[in-house]
N, C-alpha and C positions, 0 to 999 in steps of 0.2 A: 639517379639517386640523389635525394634530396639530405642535408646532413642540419639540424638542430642542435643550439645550446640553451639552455630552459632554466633560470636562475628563481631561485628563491628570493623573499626580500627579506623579511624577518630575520635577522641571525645571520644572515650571508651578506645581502649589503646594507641594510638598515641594523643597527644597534637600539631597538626600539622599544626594548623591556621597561623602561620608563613611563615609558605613555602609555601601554598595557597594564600595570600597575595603577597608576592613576582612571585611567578609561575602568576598566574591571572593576575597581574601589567604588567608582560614583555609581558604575550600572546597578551593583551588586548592593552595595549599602542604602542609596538615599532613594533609587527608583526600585529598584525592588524590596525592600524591607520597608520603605520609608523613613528609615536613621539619616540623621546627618552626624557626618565623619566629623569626631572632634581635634583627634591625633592620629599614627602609626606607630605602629612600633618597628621598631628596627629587628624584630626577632620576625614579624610579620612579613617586611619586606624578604627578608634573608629563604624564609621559607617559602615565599613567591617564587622568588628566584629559584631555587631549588627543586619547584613542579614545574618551571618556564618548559621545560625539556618534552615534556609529554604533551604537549598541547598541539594540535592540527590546526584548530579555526578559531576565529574569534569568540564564539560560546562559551568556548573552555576555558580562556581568563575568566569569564564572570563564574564558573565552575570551582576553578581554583580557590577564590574567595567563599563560597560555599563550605568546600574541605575544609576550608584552617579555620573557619568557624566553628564547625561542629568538631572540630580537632580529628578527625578522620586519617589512617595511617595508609600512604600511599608511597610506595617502595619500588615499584615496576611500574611498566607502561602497562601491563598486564592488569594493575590494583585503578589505574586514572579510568581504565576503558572498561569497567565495571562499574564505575561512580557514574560516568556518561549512562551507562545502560538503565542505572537505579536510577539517575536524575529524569530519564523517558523522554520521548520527542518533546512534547511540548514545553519543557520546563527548557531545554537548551533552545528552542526556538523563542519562548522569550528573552535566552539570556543575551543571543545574539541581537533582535532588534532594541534589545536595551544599551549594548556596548556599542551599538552603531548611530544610536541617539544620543548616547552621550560623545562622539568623535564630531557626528557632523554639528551636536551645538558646540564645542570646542569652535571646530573652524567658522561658523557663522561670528560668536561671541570673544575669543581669545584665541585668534589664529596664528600668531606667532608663539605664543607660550605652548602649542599642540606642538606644532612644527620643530620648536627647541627640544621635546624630550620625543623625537625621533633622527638623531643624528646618524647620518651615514658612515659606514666603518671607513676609517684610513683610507685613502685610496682609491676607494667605490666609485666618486664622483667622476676620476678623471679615468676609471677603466670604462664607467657607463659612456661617458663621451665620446671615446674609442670607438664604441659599440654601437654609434648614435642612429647610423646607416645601414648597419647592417640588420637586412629584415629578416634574420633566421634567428637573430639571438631577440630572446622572450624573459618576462619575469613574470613567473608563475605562483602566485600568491593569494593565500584566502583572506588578505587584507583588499577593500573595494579599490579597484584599480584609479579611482577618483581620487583616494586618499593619495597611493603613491601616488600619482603623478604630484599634487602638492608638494608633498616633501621632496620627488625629486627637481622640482619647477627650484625650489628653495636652494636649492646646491646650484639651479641654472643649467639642470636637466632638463632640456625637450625629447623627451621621452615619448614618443608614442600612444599613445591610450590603445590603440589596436596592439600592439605587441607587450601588452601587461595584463595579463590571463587570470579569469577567477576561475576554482572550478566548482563554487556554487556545488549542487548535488551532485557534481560526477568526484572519483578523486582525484590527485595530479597525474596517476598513471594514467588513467582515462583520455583527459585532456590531450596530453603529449602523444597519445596515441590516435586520436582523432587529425593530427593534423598528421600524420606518418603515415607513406601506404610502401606497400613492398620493400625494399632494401631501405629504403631512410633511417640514417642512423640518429638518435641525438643522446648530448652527453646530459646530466641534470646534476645542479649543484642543489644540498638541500644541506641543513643541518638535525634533520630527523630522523632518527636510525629506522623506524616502522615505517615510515614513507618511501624511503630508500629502498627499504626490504620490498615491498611491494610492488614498486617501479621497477626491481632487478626483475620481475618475473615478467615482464612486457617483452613485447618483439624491439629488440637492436636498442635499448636506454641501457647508456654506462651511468651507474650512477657516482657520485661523491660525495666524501661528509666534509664538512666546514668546521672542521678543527674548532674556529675562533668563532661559532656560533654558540647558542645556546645547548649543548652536548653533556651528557652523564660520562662521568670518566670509566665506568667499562665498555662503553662505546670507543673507547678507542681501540681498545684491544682487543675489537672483534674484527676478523679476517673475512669476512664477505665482504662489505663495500669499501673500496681503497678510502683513505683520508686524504685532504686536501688542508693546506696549510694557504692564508693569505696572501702568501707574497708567492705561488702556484698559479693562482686564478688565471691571470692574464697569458702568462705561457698556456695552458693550457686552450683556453678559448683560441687561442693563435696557430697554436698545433692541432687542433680538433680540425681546423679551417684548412688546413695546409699553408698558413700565413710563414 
């Protein structure tokens, strides 16, 4: 029996709402509308912040800016994954190689100012180090695994490229399940209640929420998936191991 720890980045170790906000604004405004952004508004950001919750992939920030444009009320994850349905394959399939053109000219053209508004949470750096060796512990994210490893190269993360997981059209259950056969357990930190929810129904994933992630506060007071608070992380990866 093989045992897996399977880490989100977004919200779990990267604090990266920033660069999503900006990445999403350029995809969404100047490439696809063809506007160029003169200002923000702070009631804009506010209410970015406040959809960060429901989003899976990268498409969905340039989604997000979509919404608050046509001023759209979105209340549930229930109301986001109804706007995905209205917006139709193709329209998120451009949204996505626009937010990923706008990231990789970032890093060609202003690769430190990318890298500044993707800061690691407290701590992350010197638990990923920890982790640096161990080949069971994975970071599972629909950010391109080229992107992470930059920002965590930045911290003076050698991170792996093989054990930082897209999962492209399958979803994170899938993935985590591909690498697991018979008894293999693995635990998965995420901060997205619907992803959570759907990794609980896989064979042996304990899953966790990331308290200090991007989370709707009646997500805390829901009794299916246990919460996991920051300063948790590392005992538990520890304990999972029998460290």
């Amino acid at each position: 029996m093989k045992r897996y720890f399977f880490l989100d980045f977004d919200g779990v170790l990267c604090d990266s709402i920033p660069e999503c906000f900006v990445s999403s604004s350029r995809a969404y405004y100047e490439l696809h509308l063809g506007e160029t952004i003169r200002s923000v508004s702070l009631r804009d950001k506010a209410l970015f912040y406040s959809l960060r919750p429901f989003i899976r992939t990268g498409e969905d920030f340039v989604l997000i800016q979509d919404i608050m444009r046509r001023k759209a009320a979105i209340g549930s994850q229930e109301d986001f994954d109804r706007e995905i349905e209205l917006a139709g394959e193709e329209t998120m399939t451009r949204y996505r190689r626009l937010i990923y053109q706008v990231r990789e000219d970032f890093l060609k053209n202003d690769k430190e100012f990318w890298l500044d508004l993707n800061p690691l949470f407290p701590g992350m750096a010197k638990l990923l180090a920890r982790e640096l060796n161990n080949k069971n512990v994975f970071i599972l994210s629909t950010k391109k695994p080229p992107f992470i490893r930059e920002i965590l190269m930045k911290s003076g993360i050698d991170w792996s490229i093989e054990r930082i997981l897209d999962p492209m059209e399958k979803t994170k259950k899938e993935v985590m399940e591909s690498l697991m056969d018979g008894n293999d357990e693995a635990a998965f930190v995420d901060d997205q209640l619907d992803t959570l929810l759907i990794a609980a129904g896989g064979k042996n994933i304990r899953g966790r929420l990331a308290t200090w992630g991007y989370v709707k506060e009646p997500w805390l007071k829901q009794k299916t998936i246990p919460l996991l608070r920051m300063d948790q992380l590392g005992g538990l990866i520890r304990e999972f191991f029998g460290e």
